[in-house]
C-alpha positions in Angstrom: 39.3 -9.2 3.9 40.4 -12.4 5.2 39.3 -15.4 2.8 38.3 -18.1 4.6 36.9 -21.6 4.6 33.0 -21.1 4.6 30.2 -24.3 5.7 26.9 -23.5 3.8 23.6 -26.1 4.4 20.7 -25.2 2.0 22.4 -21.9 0.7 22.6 -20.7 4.1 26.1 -20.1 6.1 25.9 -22.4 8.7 29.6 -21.5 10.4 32.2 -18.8 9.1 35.2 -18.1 11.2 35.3 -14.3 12.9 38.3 -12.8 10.2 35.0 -13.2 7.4 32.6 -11.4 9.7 32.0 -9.7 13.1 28.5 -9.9 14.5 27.5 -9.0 17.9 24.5 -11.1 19.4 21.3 -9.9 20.1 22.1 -9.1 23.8 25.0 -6.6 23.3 22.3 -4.1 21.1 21.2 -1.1 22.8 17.9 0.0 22.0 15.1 1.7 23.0 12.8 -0.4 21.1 10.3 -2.4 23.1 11.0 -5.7 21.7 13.8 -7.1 20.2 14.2 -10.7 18.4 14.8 -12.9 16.1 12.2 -15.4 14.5 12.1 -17.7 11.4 10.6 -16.1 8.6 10.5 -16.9 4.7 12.4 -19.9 6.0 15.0 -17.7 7.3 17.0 -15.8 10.8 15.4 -12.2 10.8 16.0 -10.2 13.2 13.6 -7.0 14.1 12.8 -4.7 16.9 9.4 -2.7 17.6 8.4 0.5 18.7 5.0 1.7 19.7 1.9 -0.1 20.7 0.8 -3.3 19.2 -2.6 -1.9 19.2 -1.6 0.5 16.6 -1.4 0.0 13.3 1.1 -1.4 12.2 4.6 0.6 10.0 7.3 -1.7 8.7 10.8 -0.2 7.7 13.0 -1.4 5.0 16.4 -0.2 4.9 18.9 0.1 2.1 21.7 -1.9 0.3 24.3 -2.8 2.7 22.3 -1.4 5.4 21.1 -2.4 8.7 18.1 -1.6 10.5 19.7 0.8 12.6 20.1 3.1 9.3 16.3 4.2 10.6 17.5 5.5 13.5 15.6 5.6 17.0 14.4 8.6 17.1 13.3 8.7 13.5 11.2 5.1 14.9 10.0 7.3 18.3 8.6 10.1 16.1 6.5 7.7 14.0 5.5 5.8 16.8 4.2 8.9 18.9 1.5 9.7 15.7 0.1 6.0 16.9 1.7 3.8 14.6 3.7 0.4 16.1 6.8 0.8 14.0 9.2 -2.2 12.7 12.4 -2.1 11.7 14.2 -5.3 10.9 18.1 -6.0 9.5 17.5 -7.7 5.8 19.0 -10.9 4.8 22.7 -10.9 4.8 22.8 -7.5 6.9 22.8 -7.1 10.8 21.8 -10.2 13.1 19.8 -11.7 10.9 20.5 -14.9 8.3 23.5 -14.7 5.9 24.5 -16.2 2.6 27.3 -16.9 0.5 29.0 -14.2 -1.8 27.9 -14.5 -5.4 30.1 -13.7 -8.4 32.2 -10.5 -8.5 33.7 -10.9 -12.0 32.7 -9.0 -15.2 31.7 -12.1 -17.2 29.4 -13.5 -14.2 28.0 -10.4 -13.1 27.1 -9.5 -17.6 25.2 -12.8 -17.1 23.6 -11.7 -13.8 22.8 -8.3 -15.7 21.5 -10.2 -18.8 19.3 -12.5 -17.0 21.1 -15.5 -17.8 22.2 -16.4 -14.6 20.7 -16.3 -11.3 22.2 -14.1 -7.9 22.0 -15.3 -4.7 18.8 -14.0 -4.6 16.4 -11.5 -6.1 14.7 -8.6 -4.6 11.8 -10.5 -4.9 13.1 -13.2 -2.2 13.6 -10.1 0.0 9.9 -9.5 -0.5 8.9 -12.7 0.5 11.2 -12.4 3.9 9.2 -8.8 5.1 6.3 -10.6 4.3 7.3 -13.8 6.2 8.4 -11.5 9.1 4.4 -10.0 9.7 3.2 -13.7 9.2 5.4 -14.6 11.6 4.8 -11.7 14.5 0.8 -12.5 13.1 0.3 -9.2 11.3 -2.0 -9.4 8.4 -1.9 -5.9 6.9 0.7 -3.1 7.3 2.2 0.1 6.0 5.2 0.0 4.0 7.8 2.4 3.8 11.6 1.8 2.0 14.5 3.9 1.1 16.9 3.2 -1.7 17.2 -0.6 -2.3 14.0 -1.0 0.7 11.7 1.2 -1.5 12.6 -1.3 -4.5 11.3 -4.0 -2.3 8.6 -2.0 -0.8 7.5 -1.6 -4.3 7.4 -5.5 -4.7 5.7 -5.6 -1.5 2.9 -3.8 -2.7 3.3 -5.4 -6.5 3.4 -9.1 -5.1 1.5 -9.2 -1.9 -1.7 -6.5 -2.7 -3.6 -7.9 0.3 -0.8 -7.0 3.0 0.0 -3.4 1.8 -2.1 -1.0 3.0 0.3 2.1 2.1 3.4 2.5 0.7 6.3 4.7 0.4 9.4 5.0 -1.5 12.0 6.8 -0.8 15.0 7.8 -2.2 14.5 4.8 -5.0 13.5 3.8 -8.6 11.8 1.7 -10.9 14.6 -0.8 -12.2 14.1 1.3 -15.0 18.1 1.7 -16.5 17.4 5.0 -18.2 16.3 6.4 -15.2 17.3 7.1 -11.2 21.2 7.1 -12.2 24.1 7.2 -10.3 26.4 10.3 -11.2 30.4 9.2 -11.4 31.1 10.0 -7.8 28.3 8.3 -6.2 29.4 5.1 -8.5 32.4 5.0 -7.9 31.9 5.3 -3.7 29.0 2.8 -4.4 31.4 0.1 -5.9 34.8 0.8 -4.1 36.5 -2.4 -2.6 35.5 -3.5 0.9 37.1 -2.4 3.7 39.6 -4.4 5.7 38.9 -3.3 8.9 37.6 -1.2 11.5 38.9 1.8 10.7 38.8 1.6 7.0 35.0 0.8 7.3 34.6 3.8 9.5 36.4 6.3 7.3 35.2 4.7 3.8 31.1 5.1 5.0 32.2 8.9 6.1 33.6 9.2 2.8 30.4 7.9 1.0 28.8 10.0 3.4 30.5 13.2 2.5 29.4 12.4 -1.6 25.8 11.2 -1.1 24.4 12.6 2.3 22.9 15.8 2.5 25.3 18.9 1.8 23.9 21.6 4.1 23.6 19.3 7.5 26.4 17.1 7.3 27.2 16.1 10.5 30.5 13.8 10.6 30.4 13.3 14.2 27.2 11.6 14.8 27.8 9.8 11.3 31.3 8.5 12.4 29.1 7.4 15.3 26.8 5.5 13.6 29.7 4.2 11.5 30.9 2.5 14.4 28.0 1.0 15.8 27.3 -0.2 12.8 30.8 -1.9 12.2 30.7 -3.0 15.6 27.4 -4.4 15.4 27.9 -6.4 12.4 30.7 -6.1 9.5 29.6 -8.6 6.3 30.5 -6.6 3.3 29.2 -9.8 1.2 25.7 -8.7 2.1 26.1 -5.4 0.0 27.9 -7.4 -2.7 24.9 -10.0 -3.1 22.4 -6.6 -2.7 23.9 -5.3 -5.3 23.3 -8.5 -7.7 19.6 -8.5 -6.7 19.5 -5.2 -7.9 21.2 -5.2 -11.1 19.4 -8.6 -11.9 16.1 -7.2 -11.6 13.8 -6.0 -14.7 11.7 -2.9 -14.5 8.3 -2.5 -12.4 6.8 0.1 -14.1 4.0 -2.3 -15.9 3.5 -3.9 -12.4 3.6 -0.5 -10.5 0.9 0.9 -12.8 -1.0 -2.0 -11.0 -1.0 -1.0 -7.4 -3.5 0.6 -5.8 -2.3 0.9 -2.0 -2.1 4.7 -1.7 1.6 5.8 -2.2 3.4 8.4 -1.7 7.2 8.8 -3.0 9.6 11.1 -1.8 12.9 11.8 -3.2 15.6 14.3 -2.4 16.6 16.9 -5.5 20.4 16.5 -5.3 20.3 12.9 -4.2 23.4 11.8 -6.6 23.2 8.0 -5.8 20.0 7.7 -7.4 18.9 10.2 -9.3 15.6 12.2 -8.7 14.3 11.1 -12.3 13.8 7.6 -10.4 11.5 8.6 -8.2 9.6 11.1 -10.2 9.0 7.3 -12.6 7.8 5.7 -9.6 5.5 8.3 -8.6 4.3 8.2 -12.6 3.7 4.9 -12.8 1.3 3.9 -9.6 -2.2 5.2 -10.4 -2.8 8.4 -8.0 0.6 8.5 -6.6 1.8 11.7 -4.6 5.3 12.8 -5.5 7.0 15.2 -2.9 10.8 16.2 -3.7 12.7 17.6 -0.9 15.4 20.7 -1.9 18.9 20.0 -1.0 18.2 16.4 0.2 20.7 14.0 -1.3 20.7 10.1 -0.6 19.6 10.2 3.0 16.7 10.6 5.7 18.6 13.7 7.6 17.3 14.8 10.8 17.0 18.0 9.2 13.9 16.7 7.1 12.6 14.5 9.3 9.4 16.5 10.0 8.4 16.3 6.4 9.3 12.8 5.6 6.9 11.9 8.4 4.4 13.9 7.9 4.3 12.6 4.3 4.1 9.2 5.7 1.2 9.8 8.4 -0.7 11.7 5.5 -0.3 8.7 3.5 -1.2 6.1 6.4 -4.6 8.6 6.9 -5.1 7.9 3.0 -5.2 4.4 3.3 -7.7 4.2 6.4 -9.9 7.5 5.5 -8.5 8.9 8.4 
């Protein structure tokens, strides 16, 4: 990637020239959602888009590391949104159309330190929190269910951890604790997980179907809607800093289990049993640690939300939104 010359005002980038990143404006996004925007929240651009009734309670979607909100595809979105939830899905910092920062350190010494707690990243997960929870103060929602995958069910967790009041159900998906002796990464999935950036289109395209081909479900792969979504992704917005800086909020953050033995929004955690990105181990810890949890594993799933298990995943969900209401 293209180093260039980058003007940052209160740890924001305030003007980066187009070699660093390609972002589309809010105009050139096709969607099906009802509303699409961008407000201030946590001090901060997010952008988000809504499906479903405002009348209905309220869903939000957090995506994972790298991601954007597209990863919860429209039709996933559509099926919630038909069971009468109003569904959100929004692009986290440094992902998408919403607000990006600065890349934090990449070498070994800096990122020990990071590791070690002795020196701050970018920001935590916690600061990712704070911006979902900005986000419904800002669109004037006061409680909502919560659902994550991956790095968004790490902040989900938080969610429910640090703002009790506003969580009315969670779920975590795909994710873990913080715990290091659980929800590991085998060698493959690592190493697809950490491999250089991309320099352009193409190698984007063909590096996310090759990360595709080691964590995504093994008995529906399907390379041509994934090179798809590759592409609208790319096209949409290409910042491979955001992962970078994801990935420091991650490894800088200690374990939740004490505080996730504190929740009490009902939860459910799902968790595919050949995900090799994060191990199952990680979820089955997060569903052992909040009091009353359910755990449902999902045979054959790997580190994804395939079509092919879409009708559990959200019927796990709706179940879970009933539990909170007494539905």
């Amino acid at each position: 990637m293209t180093k260039t010359t980058v003007e940052v005002q209160n740890g924001l980038i305030s003007s980066i020239s187009r070699s660093h990143i390609e972002q589309r404006s809010p105009k050139h996004v096709r969607s099906r959602g009802y509303f699409v925007h961008t407000v201030k929240a946590n001090r901060i651009d997010i952008h988000y888009e809504r499906f479903g009734k405002p009348v209905h309670p309220t869903l939000l979607l957090l995506h994972g590391m790298g991601g954007q909100m597209i990863s919860w595809q429209e039709e996933f979105c559509e099926l919630l949104a038909s069971r009468n939830l109003q569904v959100i899905r929004f692009d986290a910092r440094d992902t998408g159309l919403s607000a990006k920062f600065p890349e934090g350190p990449s070498d070994r010494e800096a990122m020990r330190h990071i590791k070690a707690r002795k020196a701050p990243p970018p920001y935590t997960l916690s600061d990712m929190a704070a911006d979902a929870k900005g986000l419904l103060n800002a669109l004037g929602i006061r409680q909502a269910h919560i659902a994550g995958h991956s790095m968004g069910g790490m902040v989900s967790q938080l969610m429910a951890i640090e703002y009790p009041e506003t969580v009315l159900s969670l779920c975590s998906i795909g994710s873990t604790t913080g715990d290091p002796d659980t929800g590991q990464s085998s060698k493959e999935a690592l190493a697809a997980l950490t491999a250089p950036p991309p320099g352009n289109r193409e190698e984007a395209i063909e590096a996310a179907l090759a990360s595709y081909r080691i964590i995504g479900t093994q008995n529906c792969l399907d390379e041509k809607e994934r090179r798809t979504r590759a592409e609208e992704a790319y096209d949409r917005c290409f910042y491979p800093t955001g992962r970078h800086n994801h990935m420091l909020a991650i490894i800088a953050s200690p374990s939740r289990v004490p505080d996730l033995k504190k929740v009490t929004a009902p939860t459910v955690v799902i968790h595919g049993e050949a995900d090799p990105l994060v191990n199952i181990s990680g979820g089955r810890q997060t569903a052992e640690s909040v009091p009353e949890a359910i755990f449902k594993s999902i045979p054959g799933m790997g580190h994804d939300v395939p079509r092919l298990h879409w009708p559990v995943i959200v019927q796990q969900i709706i179940e879970n939104t009933q539990r909170a209401t007494g539905a």
